[in-house]
N, C-alpha and C positions, 0 to 999 in steps of 0.2 A: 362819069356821074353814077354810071348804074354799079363800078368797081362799088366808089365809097358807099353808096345805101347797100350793098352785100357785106361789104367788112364790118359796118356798123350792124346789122342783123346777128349776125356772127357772135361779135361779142357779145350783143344781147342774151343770146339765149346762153355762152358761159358762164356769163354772172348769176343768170339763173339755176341754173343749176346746178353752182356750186354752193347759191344759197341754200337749195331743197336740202344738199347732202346735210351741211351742218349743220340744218335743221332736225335732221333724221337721226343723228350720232348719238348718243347717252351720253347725260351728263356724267365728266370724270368722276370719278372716286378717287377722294383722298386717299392718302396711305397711310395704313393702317398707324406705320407706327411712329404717324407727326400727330396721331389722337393725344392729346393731354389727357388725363383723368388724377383724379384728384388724390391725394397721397393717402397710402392704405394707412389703415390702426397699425399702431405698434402691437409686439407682439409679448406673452410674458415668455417668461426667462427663470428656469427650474435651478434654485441650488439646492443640496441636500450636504447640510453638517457634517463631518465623519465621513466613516465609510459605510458603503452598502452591505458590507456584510457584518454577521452579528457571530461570535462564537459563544454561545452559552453555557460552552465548559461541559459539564456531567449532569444528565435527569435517570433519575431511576425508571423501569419501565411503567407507560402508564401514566406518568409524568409530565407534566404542561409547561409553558411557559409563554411569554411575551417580549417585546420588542417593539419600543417606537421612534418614529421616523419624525424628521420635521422637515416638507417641504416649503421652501419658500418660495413667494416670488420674487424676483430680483429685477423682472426688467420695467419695461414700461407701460405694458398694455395688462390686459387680466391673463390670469393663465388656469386651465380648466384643466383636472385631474380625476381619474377613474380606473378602477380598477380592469386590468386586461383577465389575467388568468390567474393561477394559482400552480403551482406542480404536480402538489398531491391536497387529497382532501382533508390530511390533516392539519397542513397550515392555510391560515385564513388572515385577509387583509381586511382590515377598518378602515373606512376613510370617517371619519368625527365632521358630521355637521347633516343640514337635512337632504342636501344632493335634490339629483334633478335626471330625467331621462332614467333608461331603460340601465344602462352602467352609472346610475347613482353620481353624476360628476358632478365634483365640487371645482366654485368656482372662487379662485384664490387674487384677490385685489393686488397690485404693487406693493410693493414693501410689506404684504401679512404675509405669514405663516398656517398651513393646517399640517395639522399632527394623523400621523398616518399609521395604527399601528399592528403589527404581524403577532397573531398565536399559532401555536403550534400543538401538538398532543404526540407523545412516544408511544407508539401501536408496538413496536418492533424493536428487541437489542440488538444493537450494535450501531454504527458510524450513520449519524443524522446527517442529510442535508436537501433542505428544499428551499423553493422561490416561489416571490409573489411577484408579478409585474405591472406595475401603474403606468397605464397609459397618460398620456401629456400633451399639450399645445403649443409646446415648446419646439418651434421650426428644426433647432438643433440637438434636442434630447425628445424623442416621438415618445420615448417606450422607458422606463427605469424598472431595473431588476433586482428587488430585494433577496436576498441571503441569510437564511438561516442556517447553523450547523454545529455539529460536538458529537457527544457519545451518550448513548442511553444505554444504561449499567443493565446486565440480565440479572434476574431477580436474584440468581445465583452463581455465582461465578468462582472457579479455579484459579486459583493466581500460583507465581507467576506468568504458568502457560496450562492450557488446556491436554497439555500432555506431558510423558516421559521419557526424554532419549536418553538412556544410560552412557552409549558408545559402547568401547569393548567393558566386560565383566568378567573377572576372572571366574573361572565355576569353582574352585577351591577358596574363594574367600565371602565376607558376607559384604553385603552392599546395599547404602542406605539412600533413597531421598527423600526430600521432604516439598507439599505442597501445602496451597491453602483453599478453604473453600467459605463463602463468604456471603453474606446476604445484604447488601446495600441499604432493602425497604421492608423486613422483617425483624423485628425484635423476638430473642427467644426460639428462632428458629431450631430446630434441633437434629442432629444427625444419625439417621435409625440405622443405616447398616452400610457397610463395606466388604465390598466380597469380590474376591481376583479371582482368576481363571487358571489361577495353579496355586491353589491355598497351600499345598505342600511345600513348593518354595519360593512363593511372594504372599508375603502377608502384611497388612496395615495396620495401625493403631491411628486414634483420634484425641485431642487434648482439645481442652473449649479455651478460647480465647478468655484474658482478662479484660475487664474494661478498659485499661491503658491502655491496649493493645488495639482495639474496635474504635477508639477513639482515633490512635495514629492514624488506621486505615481510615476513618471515615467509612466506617461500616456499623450493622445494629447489632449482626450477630456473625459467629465466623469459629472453626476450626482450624487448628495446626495437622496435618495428617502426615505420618511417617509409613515411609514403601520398604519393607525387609526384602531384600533379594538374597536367600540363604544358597548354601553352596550345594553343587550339585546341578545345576542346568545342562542340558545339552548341548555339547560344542555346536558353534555358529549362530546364526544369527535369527533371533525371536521376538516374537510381537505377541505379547498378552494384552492385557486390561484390568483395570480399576473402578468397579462400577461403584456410585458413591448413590445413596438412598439417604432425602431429608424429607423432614415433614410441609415443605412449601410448598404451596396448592398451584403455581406457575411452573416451577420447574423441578418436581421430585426427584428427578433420577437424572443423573450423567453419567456416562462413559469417558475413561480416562486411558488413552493408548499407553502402555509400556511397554519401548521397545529397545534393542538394545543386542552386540551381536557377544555370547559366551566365547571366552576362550579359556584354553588352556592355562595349565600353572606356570608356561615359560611364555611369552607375548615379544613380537618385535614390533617396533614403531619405526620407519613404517611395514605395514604387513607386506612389502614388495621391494627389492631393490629395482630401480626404473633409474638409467639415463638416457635420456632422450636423444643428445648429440654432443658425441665424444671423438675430439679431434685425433685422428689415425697417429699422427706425427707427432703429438701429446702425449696422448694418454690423458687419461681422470681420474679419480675417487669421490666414493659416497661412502657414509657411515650410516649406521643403522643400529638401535637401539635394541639388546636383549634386557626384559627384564623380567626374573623369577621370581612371581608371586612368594609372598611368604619370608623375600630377603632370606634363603635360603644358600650357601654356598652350593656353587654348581659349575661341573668341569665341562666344557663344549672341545670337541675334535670336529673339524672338519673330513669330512669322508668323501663329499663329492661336489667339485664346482666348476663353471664355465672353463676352457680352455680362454687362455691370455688372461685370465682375470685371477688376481692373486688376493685371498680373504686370510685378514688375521683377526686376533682375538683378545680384547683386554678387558680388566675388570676397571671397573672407575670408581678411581678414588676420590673423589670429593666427597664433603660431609654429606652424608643422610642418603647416598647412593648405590649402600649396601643391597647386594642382589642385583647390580645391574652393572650392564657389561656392554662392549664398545665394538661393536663390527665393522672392519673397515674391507670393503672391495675396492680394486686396483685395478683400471684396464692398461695394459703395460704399453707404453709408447711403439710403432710400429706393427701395432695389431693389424688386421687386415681390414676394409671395410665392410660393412654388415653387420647383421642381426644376431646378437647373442640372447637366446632363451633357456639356454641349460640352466637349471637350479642349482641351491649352494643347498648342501643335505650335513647337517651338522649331527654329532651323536651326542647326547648328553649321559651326564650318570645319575640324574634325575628318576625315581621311581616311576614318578607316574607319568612323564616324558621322554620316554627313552630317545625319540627323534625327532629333530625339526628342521621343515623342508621350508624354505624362502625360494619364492617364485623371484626370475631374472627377465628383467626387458633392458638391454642394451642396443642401443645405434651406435655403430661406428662409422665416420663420413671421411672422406680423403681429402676433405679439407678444413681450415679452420673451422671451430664450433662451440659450444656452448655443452658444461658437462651436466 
């Protein structure tokens, strides 16, 4: 009797106190992500017509322009638009309408349109290009980057190049080029002086543009100028200048390089015979170009040239190739391998040239090659 009243006590107190525990436990927490909540706003949705860049083509300096944009909304919810930055402080973005907040955002309904649109100002000649960025609430486009870009013309410009490369110039004959110089945003402009750095033998002249001619260009005012290169420079190679003086209050004065290397009255093209790799078990050939200033008749001897290399001499006859003549070098099949830099020393009967030395770069390789 006294077993059963202890088992019964027993269980007593573990019902008890597994009631305390569960009593004590915190209530579960759901999980987190069987929450329902109720379905977000749609969101807008940016298109922009076209493309985002704008090419404006040609401003003169100084020179403005604009560009507008149309951004739409395209989705379903509103889509809110404002300006991020800018690149430079010359272009500047509008957004059209009254805005709101600290970045002026405009807020753009389903299916409207607001017009967005980019100015710019030409501070600087030469190659334009900046951006404006519109920031968006558009999940998939946060940020759009407008593009502006072209050329803003110098108030005076050289065409076709700001300089003069002659190449070779004979010093026995006269030699001419011709540039232009041009005002895009001056009418009347006028050209007060030209002055080289060897007036004794480079000299310029100036002719004024016709109106036909200002109009081709698309210019208001503009010169033809001609470069005399008379005879007499010093052999090899020189760099003078062309400095050009207008009365344009932006850009009076320029400097114009002329440069270019004198040669002699007999010239070979090219100024070197060079082969690079010339098969031993071949042999090559290269030719080479004399030609006497002047179309002058003129007898060449060879007097001294590489060992294995055999150079002859002919006059060319084709029409209008009077004064020029045909050099051919010969490396003879079983030469050895190696470096030939002996010169070819020709004698002429030329007065004012009695000798002409052609520098020799040869490789010979002991195997097949390329001449």
């Amino acid at each position: 009797m006294i077993r059963w009243i202890s088992l019964i006590c027993v269980l007593l107190v573990a019902a008890g106190g597994a009631a305390f525990v569960y009593q004590t436990l915190p209530e579960p927490v759901p999980d987190p992500t069987l929450v329902l909540h109720g379905r977000e706003s749609p969101a807008g949705k940016v298109e922009i017509p076209g493309s985002v860049a704008f090419n404006f083509g040609t401003l003169p300096l100084e020179g403005s322009g604009s560009h507008t944009w149309e951004f739409k909304n395209v989705g379903q919810g509103e889509l809110e638009v404002w300006l991020e930055e800018s690149s430079c402080s010359c272009t500047v973005a509008k957004l059209k309408g009254d805005g709101k907040g600290p970045k002026k955002t405009i807020t753009v309904r389903p299916g409207e349109s607001t017009p967005i649109e980019v100015s710019w100002t030409a501070h600087k000649w030469g190659r334009f290009g900046h951006t404006a960025t519109i920031g968006t609430t558009d999940p998939d486009q946060a940020a759009v980057v407008l593009t502006v870009y072209g050329l803003i013309l110098a108030p005076v410009e050289v065409r076709p190049s700001d300089s003069i490369s002659l190449g070779d110039v004979s010093n026995e004959e006269q030699e001419r080029a011709t540039l232009s110089v041009v005002s895009p945003d001056r009418s009347g402009m006028k050209l007060t002086r030209l002055i080289t750095t060897r007036p004794d033998l480079i000299t310029a002249e100036s002719r004024a543009m016709p109106a036909d001619e200002l109009a081709k260009r698309k210019v208001k005012s503009g010169y033809e100028i001609t470069v005399t290169i008379k005879p007499g420079l010093p052999l090899g190679r020189f760099s003078e200048s062309l400095a050009i003086v207008t009365d344009h209050p932006a850009r009076p004065s320029m400097n114009v390089p002329i440069i270019g290397n004198a040669v002699g009255p007999i010239t070979t093209f090219p100024s070197r015979l060079q082969m690079t790799r010339v098969a031993s078990a071949r042999g090559g050939s290269k030719e080479i170009a004399l030609v006497v200033h002047g179309a002058s008749k003129t007898r060449f001897e060879v007097t001294s040239r590489p060992k294995d290399v055999k150079v002859t001499i002919e006059p060319e006859t084709r029409p209008g190739a009077r004064g020029q003549y045909r050099l051919t070098a010969t490396v003879a099949p079983g030469t050895p391998p190696g470096a030939i830099y002996a010169p070819i020393v020709l004698k002429t009967d030329h007065p004012r040239e009695p000798v002409v030395k052609i520098p020799v770069s040869i490789f010979v390789t002991p195997q097949a090659g390329e001449d």
